[in-house]
C-alpha positions in Angstrom: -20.6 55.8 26.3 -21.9 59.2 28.6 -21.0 61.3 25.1 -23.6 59.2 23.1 -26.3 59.8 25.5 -25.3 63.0 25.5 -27.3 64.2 22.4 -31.1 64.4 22.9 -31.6 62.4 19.8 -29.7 59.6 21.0 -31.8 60.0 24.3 -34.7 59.7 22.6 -33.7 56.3 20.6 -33.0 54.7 23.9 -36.2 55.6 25.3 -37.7 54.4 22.4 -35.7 50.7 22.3 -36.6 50.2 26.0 -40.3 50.3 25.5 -40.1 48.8 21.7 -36.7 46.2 21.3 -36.0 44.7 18.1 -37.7 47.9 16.3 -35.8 48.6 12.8 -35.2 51.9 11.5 -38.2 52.8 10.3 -40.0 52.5 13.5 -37.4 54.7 14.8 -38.0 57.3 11.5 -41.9 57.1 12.3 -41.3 57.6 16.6 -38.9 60.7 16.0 -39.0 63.7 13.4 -35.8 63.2 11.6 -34.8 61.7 8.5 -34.1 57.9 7.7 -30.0 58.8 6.9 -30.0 61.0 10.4 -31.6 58.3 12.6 -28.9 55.7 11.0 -26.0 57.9 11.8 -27.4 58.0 15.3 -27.9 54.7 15.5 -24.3 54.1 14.4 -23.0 56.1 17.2 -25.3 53.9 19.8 -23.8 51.2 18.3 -20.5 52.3 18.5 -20.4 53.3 22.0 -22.0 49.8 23.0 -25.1 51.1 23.9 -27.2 49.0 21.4 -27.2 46.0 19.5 -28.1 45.5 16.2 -29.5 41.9 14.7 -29.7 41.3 10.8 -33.2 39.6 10.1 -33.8 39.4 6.3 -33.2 42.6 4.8 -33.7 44.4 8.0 -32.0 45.1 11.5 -33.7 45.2 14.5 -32.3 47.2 17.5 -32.6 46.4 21.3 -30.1 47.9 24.4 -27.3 45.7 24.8 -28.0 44.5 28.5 -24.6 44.6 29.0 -23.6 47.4 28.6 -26.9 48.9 30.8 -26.1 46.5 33.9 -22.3 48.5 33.6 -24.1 52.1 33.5 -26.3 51.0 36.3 -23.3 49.9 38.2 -21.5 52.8 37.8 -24.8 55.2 38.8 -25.7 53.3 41.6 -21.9 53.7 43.4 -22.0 55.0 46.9 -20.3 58.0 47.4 
């Protein structure tokens, strides 16, 4: 999960889906200046890694953080050392 946020791309995207969930792709394309097939890849990888979640609505998917897997992150942050 670190390793995906690890790109600034990626970064990016996650900024983007706090502020905007359930945006599809093309929002994405129009937010960052990369093409359509780069964004998907990246999105794959967020997927992958748990990071997002990705509902099919029609002929579209819209993207939001998968709560989850942000609760675990913030638990794992917020440890006292």
């Amino acid at each position: 999960m670190f390793k995906a946020l690890g790109n600034p791309v990626r970064f990016e995207i996650m900024k983007f889906l706090v502020t905007h969930p359930g945006s599809i792709t093309g929002d994405i394309v129009d937010y960052l200046p990369i093409a359509q097939s780069t964004t998907s890849q990246h999105l794959t990888v967020l997927r992958e890694a748990g990071w997002i979640e990705g509902v099919v609505e029609g002929p579209a998917v819209n993207y939001r953080l998968n709560e989850k897997a942000i609760r675990w992150f913030r638990s794992m942050v917020n440890l006292n050392f």
